[in-house]
N, C-alpha and C positions, 0 to 999 in steps of 0.2 A: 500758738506762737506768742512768744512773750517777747515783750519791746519796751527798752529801756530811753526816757527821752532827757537830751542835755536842757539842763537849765542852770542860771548863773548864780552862785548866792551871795545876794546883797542886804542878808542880817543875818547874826546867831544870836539866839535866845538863848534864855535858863534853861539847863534839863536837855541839851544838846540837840536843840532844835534848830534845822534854819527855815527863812523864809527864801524862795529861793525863785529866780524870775526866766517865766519860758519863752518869752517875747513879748507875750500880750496876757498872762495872768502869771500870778506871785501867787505862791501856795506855800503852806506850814511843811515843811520832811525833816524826817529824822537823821541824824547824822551819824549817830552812833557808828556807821560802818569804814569810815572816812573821815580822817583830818582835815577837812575843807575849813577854808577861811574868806572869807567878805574877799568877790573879784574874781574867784575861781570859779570853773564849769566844775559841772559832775552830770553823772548817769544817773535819772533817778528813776526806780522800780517800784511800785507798788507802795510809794508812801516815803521811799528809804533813798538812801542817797546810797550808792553802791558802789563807786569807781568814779576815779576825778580825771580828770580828759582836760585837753590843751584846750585853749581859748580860741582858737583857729578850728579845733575839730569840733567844738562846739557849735558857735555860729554857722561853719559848713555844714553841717548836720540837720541843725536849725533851717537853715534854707532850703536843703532836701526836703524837709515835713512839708514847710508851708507849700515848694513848687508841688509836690504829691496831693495836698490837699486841694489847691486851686486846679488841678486839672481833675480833679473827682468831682468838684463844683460844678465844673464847664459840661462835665460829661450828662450830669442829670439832666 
């Protein structure tokens, strides 16, 4: 199963790069797939920013991970 996860971007670089932020780490992706601009969500896959998504479906999305992550925590 592959799974695409929202994060925000707040830099683009040279060479069509953003930095792009998931709550709690900022990472380099590529944009080349999508028009994103500094403030927008997107979907990013494998390195690549793939589909840009509302700022509401974003952070909702967002929340789903971390509540899925914190009860996988609890469970150990």
């Amino acid at each position: 199963m592959c799974i695409a996860v929202p994060a925000e971007v707040v830099e683009i670089k040279e060479g069509n790069i953003g930095v792009v932020d998931y709550g709690d780490l900022k990472q380099e992706v590529r944009l080349d797939l999508v028009d994103a601009k500094v403030g927008e969500f997107v979907l990013v896959h494998v390195g690549f920013a793939i589909q840009k998504i509302s700022r509401e479906e974003g952070l909702e999305t967002r929340e789903i991970f971390r509540q899925v992550y914190a009860a996988m925590q609890e469970s150990e």
